[in-house]
BAKOLDO-507628 format. One record per residue (C-alpha): x negated, y, z negated. Coordinates in pm, 1 decimal. Last residue first. Layout:
<atoms>
[atom [X; Y; Z]] ...
</atoms>
This chain:
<atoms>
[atom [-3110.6; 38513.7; -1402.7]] [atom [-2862.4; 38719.8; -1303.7]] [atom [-2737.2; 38568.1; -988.2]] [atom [-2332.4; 38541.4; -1108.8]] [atom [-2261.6; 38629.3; -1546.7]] [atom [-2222.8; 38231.3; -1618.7]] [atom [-1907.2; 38132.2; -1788.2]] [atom [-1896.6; 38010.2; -2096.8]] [atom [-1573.9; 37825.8; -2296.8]] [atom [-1504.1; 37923.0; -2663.5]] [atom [-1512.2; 37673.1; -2916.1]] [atom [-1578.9; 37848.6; -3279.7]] [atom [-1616.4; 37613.2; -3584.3]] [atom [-1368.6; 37452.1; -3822.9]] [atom [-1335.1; 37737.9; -4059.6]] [atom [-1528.7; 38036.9; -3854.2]] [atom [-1726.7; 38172.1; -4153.2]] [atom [-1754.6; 38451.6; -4419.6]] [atom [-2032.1; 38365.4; -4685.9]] [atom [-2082.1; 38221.4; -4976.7]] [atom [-1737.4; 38036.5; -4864.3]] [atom [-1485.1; 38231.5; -4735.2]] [atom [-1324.0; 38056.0; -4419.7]] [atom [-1184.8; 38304.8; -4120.7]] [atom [-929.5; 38117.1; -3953.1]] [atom [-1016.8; 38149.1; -3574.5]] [atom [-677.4; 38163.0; -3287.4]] [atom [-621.2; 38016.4; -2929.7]] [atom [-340.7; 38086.5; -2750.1]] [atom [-452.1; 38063.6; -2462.0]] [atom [-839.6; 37926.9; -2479.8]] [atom [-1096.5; 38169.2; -2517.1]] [atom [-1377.5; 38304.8; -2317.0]] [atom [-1775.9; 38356.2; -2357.9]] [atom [-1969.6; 38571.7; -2077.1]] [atom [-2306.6; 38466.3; -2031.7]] [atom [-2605.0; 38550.2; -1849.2]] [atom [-2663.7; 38945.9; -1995.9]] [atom [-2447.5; 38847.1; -2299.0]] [atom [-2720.9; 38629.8; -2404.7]] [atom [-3057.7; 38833.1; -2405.9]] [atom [-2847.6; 39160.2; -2509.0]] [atom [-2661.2; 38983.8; -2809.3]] [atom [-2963.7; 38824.0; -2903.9]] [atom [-3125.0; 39139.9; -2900.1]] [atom [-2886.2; 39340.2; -3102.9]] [atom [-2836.0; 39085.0; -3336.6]] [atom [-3238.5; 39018.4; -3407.4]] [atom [-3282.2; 39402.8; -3456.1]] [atom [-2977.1; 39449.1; -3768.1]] [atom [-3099.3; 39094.8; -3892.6]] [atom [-3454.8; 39235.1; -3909.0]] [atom [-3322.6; 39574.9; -4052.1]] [atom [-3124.9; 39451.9; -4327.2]] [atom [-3381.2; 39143.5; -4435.9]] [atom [-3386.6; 39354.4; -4791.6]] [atom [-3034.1; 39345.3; -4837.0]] [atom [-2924.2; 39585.7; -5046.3]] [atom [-3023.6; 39545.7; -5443.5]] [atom [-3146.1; 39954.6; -5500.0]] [atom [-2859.3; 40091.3; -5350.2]] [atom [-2636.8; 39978.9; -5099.8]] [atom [-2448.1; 39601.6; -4920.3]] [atom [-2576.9; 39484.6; -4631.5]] [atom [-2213.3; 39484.4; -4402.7]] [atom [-2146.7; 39842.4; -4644.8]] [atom [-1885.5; 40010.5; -4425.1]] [atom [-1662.3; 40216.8; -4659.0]] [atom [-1941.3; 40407.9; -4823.2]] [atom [-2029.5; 40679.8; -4529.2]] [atom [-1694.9; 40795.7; -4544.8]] [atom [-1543.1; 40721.9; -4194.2]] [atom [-1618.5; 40994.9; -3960.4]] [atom [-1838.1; 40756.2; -3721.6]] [atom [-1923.6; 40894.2; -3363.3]] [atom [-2039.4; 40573.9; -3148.2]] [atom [-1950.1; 40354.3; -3432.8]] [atom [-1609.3; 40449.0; -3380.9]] [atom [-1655.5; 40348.0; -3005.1]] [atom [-1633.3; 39988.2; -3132.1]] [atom [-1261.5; 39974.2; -3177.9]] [atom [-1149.8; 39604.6; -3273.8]] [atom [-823.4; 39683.8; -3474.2]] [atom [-743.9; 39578.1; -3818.2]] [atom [-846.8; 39952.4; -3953.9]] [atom [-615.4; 40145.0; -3686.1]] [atom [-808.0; 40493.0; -3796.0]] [atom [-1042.3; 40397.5; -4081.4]] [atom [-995.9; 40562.9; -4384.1]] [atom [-693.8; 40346.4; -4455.2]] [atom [-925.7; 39975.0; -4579.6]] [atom [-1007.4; 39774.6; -4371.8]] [atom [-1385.5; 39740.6; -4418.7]] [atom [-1324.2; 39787.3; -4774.7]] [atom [-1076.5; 39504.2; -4763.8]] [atom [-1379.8; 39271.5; -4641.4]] [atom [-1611.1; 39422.1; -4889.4]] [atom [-1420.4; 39368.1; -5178.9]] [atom [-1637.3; 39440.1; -5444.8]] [atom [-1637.3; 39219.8; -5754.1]] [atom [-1728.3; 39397.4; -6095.8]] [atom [-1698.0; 39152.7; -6401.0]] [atom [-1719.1; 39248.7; -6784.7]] [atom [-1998.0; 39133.2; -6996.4]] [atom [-2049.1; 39490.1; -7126.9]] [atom [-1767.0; 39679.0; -7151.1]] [atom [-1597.5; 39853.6; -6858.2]] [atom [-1454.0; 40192.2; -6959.7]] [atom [-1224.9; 40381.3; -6683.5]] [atom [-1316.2; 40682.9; -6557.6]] [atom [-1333.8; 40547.3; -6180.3]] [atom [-1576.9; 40274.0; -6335.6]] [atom [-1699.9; 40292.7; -6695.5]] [atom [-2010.9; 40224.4; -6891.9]] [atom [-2097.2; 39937.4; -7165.6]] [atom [-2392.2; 39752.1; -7058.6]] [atom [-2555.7; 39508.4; -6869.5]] [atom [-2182.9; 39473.6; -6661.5]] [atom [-2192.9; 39174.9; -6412.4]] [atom [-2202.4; 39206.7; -6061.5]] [atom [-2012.2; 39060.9; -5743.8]] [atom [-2014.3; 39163.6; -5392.5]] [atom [-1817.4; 39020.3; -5127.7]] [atom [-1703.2; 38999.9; -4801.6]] [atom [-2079.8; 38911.7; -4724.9]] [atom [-2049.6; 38764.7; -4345.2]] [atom [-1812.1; 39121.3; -4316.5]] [atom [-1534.9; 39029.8; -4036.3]] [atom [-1407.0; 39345.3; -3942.5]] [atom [-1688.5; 39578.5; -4024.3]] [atom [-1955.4; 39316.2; -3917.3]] [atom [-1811.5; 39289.8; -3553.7]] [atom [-1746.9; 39684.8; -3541.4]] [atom [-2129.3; 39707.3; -3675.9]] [atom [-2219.8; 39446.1; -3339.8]] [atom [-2013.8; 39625.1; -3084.1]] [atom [-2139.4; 39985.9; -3192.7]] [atom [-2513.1; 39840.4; -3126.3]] [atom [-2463.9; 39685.4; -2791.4]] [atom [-2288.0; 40007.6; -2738.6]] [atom [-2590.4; 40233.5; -2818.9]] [atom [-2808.7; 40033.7; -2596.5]] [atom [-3074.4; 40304.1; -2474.3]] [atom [-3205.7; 40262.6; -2851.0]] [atom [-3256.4; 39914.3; -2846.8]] [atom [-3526.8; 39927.1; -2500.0]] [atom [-3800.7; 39963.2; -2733.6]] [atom [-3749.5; 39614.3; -2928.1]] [atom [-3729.6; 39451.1; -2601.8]] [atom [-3418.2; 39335.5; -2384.8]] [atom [-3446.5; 39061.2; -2078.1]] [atom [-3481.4; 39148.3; -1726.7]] [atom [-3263.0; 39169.0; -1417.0]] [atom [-3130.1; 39503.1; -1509.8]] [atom [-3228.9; 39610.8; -1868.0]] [atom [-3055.5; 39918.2; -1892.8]] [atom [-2751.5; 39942.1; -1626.3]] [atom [-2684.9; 39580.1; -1667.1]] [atom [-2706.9; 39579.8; -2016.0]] [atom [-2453.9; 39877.3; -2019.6]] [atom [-2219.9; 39761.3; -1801.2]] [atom [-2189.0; 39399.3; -1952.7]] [atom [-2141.8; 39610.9; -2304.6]] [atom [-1836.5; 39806.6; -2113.2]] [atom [-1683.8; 39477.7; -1976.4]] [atom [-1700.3; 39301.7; -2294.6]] [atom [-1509.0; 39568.4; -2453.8]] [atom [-1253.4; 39609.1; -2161.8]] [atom [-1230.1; 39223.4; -2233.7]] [atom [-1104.1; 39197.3; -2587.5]] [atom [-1056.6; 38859.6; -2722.3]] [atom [-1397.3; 38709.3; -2595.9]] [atom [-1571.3; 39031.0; -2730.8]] [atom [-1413.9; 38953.9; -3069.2]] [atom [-1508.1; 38540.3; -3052.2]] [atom [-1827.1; 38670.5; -2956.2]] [atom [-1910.9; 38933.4; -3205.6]] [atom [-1749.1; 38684.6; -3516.5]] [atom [-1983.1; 38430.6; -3412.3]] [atom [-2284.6; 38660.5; -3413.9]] [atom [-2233.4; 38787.5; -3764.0]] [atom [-2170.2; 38421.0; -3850.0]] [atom [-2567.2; 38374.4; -3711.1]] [atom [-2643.4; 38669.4; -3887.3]] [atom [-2528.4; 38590.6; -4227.7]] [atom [-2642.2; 38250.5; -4193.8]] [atom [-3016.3; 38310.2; -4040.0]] [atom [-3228.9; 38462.1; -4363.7]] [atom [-2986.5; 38429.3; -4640.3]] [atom [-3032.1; 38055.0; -4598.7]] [atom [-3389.8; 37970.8; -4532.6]] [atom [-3484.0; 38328.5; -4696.5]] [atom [-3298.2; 38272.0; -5007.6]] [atom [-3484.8; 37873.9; -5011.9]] [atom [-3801.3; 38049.4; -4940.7]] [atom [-3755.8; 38258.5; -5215.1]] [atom [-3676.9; 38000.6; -5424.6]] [atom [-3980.2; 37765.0; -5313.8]] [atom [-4215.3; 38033.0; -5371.8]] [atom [-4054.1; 38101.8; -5710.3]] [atom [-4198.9; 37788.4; -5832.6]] [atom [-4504.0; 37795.5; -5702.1]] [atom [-4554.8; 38121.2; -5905.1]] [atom [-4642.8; 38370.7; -5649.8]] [atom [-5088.0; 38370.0; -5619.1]] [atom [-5026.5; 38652.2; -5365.8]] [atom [-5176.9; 38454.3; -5098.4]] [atom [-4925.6; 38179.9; -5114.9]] [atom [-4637.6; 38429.3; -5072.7]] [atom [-4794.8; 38611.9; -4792.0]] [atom [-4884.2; 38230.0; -4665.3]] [atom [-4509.1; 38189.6; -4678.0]] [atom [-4435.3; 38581.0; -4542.9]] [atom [-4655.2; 38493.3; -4236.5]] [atom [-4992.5; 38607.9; -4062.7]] [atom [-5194.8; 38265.3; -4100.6]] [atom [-5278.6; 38054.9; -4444.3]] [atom [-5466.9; 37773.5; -4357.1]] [atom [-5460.7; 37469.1; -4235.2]] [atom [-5428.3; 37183.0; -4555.8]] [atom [-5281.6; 37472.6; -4810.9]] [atom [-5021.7; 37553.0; -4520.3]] [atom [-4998.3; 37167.4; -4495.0]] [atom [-4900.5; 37179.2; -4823.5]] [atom [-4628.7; 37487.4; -4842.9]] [atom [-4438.1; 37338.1; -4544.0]] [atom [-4404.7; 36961.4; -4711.8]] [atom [-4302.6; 37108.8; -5042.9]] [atom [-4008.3; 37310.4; -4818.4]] [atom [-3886.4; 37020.3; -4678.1]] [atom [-3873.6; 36808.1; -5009.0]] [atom [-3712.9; 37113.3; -5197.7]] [atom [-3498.3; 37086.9; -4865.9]] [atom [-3406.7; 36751.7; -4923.1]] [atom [-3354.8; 36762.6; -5291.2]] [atom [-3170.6; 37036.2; -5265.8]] [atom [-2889.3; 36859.5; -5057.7]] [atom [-2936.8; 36513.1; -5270.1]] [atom [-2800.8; 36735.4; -5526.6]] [atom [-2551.8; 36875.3; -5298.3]] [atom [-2449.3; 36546.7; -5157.3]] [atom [-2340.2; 36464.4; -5502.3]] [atom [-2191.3; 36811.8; -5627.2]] [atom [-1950.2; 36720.6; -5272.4]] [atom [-1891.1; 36400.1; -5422.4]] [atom [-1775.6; 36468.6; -5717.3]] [atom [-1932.5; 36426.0; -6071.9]] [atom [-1746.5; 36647.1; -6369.4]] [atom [-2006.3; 36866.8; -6538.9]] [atom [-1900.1; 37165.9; -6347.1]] [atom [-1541.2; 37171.0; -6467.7]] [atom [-1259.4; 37095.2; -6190.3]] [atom [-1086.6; 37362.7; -6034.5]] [atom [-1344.2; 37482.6; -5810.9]] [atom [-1608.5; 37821.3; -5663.0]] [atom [-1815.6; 37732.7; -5369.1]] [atom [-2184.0; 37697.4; -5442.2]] [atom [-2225.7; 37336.7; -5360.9]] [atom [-2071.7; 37396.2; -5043.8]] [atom [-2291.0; 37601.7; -4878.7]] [atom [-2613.0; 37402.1; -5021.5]] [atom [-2419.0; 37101.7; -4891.9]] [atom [-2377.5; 37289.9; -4548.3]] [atom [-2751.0; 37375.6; -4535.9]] [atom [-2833.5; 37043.7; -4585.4]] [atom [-2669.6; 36908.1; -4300.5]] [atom [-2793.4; 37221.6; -4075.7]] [atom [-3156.2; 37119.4; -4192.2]] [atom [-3077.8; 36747.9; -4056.2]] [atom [-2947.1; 36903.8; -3753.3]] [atom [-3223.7; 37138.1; -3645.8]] [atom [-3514.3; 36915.4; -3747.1]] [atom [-3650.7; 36851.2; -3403.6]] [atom [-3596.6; 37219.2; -3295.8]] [atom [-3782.1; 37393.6; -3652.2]] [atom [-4045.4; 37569.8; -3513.2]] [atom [-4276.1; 37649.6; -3808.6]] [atom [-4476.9; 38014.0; -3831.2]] [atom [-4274.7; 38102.2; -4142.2]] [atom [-4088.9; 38430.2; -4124.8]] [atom [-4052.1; 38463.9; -3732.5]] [atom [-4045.2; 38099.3; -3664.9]] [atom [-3873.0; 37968.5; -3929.0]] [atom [-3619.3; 38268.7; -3922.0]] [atom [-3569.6; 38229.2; -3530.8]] [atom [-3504.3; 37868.3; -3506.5]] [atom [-3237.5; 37903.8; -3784.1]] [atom [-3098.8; 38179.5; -3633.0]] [atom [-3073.8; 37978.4; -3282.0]] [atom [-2909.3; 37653.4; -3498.0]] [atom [-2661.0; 37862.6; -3598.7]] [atom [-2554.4; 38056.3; -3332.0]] [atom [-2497.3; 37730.5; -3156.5]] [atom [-2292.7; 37574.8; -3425.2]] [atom [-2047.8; 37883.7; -3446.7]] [atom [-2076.4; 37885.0; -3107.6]] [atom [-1904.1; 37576.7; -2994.6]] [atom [-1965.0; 37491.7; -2683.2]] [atom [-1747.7; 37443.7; -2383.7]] [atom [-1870.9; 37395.3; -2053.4]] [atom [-1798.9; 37565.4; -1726.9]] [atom [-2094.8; 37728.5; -1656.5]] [atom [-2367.6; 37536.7; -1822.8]] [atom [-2521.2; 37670.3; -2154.3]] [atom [-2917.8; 37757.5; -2172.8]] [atom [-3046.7; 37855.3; -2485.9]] [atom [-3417.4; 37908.4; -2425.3]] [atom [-3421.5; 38293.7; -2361.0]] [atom [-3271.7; 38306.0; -2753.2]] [atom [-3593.0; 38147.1; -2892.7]] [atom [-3799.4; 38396.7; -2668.1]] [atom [-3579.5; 38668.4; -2729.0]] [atom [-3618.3; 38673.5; -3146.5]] [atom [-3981.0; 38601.8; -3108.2]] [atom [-4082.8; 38872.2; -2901.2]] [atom [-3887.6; 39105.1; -3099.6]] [atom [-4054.1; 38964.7; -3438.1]] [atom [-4351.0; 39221.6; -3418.2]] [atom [-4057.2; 39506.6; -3430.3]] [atom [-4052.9; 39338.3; -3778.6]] [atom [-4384.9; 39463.7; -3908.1]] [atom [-4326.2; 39867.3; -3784.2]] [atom [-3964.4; 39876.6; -4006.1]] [atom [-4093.7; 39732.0; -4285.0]] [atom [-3944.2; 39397.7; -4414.7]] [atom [-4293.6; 39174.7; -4460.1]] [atom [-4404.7; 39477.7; -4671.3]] [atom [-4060.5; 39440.1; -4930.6]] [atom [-4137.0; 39088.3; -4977.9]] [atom [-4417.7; 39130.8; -5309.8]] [atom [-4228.1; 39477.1; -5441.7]] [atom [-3928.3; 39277.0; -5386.6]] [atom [-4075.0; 38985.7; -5578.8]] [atom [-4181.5; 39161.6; -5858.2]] [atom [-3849.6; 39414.5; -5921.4]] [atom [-3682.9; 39120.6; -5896.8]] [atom [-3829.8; 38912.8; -6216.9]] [atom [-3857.2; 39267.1; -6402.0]] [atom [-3482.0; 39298.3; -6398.4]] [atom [-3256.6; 39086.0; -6214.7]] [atom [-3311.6; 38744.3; -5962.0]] [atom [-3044.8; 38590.6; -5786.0]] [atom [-3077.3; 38706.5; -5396.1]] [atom [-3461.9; 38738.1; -5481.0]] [atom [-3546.9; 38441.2; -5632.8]] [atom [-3454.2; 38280.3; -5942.9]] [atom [-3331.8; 37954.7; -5846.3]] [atom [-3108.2; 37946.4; -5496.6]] [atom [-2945.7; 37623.1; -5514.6]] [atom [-2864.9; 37567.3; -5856.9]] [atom [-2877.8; 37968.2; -5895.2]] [atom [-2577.0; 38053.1; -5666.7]] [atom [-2319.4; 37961.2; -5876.6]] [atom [-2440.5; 38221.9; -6116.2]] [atom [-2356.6; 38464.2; -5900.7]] [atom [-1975.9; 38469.5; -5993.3]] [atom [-2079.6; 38585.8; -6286.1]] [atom [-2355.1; 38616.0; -6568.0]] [atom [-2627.9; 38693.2; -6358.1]] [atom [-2627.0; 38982.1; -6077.9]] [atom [-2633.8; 39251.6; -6336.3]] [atom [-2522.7; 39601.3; -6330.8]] [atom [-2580.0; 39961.0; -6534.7]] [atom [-2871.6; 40011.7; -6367.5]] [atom [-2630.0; 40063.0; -5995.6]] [atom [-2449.2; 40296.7; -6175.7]] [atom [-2481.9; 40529.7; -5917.4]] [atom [-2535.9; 40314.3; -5630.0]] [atom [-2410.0; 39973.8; -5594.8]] [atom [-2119.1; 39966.7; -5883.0]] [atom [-2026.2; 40385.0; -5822.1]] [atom [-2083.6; 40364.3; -5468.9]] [atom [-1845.0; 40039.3; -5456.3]] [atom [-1591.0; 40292.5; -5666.9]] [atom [-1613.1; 40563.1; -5401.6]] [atom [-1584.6; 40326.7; -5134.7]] [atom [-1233.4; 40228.1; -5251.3]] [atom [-1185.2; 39820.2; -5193.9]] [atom [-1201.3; 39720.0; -5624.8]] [atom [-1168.3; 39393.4; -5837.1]] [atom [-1247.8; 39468.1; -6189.0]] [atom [-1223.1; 39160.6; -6429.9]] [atom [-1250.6; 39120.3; -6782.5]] [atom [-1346.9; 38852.0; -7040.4]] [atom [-1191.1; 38902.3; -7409.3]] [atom [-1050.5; 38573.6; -7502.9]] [atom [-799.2; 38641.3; -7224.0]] [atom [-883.5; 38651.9; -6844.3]] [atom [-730.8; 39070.8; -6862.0]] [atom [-784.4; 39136.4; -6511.3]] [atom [-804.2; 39455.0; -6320.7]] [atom [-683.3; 39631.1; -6038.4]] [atom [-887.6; 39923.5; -5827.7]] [atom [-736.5; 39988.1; -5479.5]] [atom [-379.1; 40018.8; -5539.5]] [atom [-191.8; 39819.5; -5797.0]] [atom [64.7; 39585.6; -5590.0]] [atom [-110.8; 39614.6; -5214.1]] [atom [-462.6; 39544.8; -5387.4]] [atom [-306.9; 39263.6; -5533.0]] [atom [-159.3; 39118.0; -5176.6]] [atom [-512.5; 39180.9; -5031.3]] [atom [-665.3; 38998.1; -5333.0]] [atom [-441.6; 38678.5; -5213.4]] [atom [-478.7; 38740.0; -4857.8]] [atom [-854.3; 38760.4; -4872.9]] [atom [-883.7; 38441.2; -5133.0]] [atom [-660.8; 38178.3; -4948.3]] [atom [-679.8; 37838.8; -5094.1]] [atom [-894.3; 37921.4; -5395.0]] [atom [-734.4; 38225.6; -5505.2]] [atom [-422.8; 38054.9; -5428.9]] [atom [-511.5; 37765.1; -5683.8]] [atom [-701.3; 38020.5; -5947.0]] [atom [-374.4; 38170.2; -5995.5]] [atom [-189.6; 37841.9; -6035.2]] [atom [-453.3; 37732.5; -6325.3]] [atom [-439.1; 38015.8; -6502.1]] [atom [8.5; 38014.7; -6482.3]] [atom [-50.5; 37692.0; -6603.4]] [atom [-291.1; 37777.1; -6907.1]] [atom [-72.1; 38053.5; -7040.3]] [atom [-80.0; 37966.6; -7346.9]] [atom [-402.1; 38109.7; -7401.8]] [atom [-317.1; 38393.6; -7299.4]] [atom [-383.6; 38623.8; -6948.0]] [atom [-285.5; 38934.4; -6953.9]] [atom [-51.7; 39088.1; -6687.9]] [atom [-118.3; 39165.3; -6345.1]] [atom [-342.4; 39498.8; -6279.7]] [atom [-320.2; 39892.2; -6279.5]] [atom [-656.0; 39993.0; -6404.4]] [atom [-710.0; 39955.5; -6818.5]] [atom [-716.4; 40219.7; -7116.2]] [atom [-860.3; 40077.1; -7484.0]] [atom [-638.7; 40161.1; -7743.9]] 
</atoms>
């Protein structure tokens, strides 16, 4: 008899309702309802679905090394929760396995060295050097964030400056967003959300189509669309990848950003000691790549940011094959979803709820419990340009601004693809006195 984790009890058949109810609060809250089952059967559980599909949900570093790292060949992306993914996102790098993504990361990895994007500094703080906000006003900086990464990514990765198309693209973006959220109803039943979303991909498809021919029509310059052009990429998988890169490329960072300045607005002694830094660094100027390392708690401020509110809070796979997690087996076809966000708050941090950057300053965490990009062979490849474009848009910003809250006022984080400010993020800005 097959040995499983602690977890609820099988689901049957008949047990439709109960099904259906689970699925409801997963829905309406997901963190609090896996937090409450990690609480019950500790910090591996599994699911018995019924008619033999089963589900691992795990926090514990060492099991997310296991999935990510060691076993990391024994793991899909298809077949699971991923899958929702591929309407929008096709076969390109986010969704792609095997041979398919062993190409086109061997193809993207050059555009991700470490020496190519310190060329996108430049970039990164000129687009952020144009935001200007009046002291006073309120803006809401979930939306502002988003349009700047969006700026940025077309620029940096494309050579196209995107200002003019800012909201239509953030229209379509959402539909993307919400076409691959996770519903009751069977997927060939017509809403209107799976509406917009079709019209959604058509747009950008459209977008995209346009980009690629006037590339053709000028010329291919130094950028990871004429990189993908040059290559002779399958047209096809050119639009995926710059579909992964559209979204992948500025959402994660832009909520990443969110999250740092709704935290920084909420804890003041914080804010102070990063306003102390930039002043005592970059003075009356704005940050470069080299300056980075003399701004170790710009840095700490940002990881603290992505440890308590993750943009990826979680990580699916799929088992290839038969193997076993924390001794247990795990046949093929099974699910694997790490739980990045509980991971990230889990007990081996010291007061894990509580906004502490200095623990970046010196971690002693286990070096698996903070995993914002994921590990192994399938983390993020864009790691290090979103990890540089934080830190200076943080820098560029926070040197003119500081961002508060209302009394009072409190964020819902919304998991969707990724980890959002439900309803935005309003926070009021006041200007830093003469710095310019």
């Amino acid at each position: 008899m097959t040995t499983y984790p602690p977890g609820p009890p099988p689901l049957r058949r008949r047990d439709l309702l109960r099904k259906v109810r689970s699925i409801r609060d997963l829905l309406s809250d997901p963190i609090a309802y896996v937090g409450g089952r990690f609480s019950e059967f500790g910090d591996l559980y599994h699911v018995d679905e019924g008619g033999g599909s089963h589900l691992y949900i795990t926090r514990a570093p060492d099991r997310i090394r296991e999935v990510l790292v060691e076993r990391a060949g024994d793991y899909q992306k298809r077949g699971g929760a991923n899958d929702r993914l591929v309407p929008v996102l096709g076969n390109g790098l986010l969704t792609a396995d095997g041979e398919a993504w062993k190409e086109q990361r061997r193809l993207l990895q050059p555009r991700f060295h470490q020496r190519a994007i310190a060329g996108y500094a430049a970039t990164m703080v000129g687009h952020t050097r144009a935001v200007a906000w009046g002291d006073g006003e309120t803006v809401d900086v979930s939306d502002e964030m988003m349009r700047l990464t969006l700026r940025i990514v077309c620029q940096a990765l494309f050579d196209h400056d995107v200002q003019d198309q800012a909201d239509a693209i953030g229209a379509t973006m959402d539909a993307l967003r919400r076409a691959s959220e996770q519903s009751l109803l069977p997927d060939w039943i017509p809403t209107p959300g799976r509406f917009r979303a079709r019209r959604a991909v058509a747009g950008i498809d459209a977008l995209i189509a346009r980009l690629v021919a006037e590339r053709r029509e000028e010329g291919l310059r130094d950028d990871l669309l004429s990189m993908l052009l040059d290559v002779g990429l399958d047209p096809t998988l050119v639009r995926d990848n710059l579909v992964t890169l559209f979204l992948a490329g500025h959402e994660t960072t832009s909520h990443a950003l969110s999250w740092t300045w709704w935290l920084l607005a909420k804890h003041p002694e914080a804010e102070a000691r990063l306003h102390a830094e930039l002043d005592e660094v970059l003075g009356d100027r704005d940050p470069t790549v080299d300056d980075l390392p003399s701004l170790p708690w710009t840095d700490a401020v940002i990881q603290e940011s992505m440890r308590l509110f993750p943009p990826a809070y979680a990580i699916p796979r799929v088992a290839r094959v038969d193997t076993e997690l924390g001794g247990y087996p795990v046949t093929a076809g099974s699910q694997v979803v790490s739980w990045l966000w509980h991971c990230h708050r889990g007990p081996w941090f010291e007061a894990p709820d509580a906004f502490r950057p200095e623990r970046f300053l010196q971690p002693t965490f286990p070096k698996h419990a903070y995993l914002p990009f994921g590990a192994g062979t399938r983390m993020c490849i864009g790691a290090g340009f979103a990890r540089m474009e934080l830190r200076l848009v943080l820098a560029t910003l926070a040197r003119r601004y500081r961002l508060r809250a209302t009394p009072g006022q409190t964020v819902r984080p919304l998991p969707r693809v990724t980890l959002s400010p439900e309803g935005g993020l309003p926070l009021r800005v006041e200007r830093r006195g003469p710095i310019s």
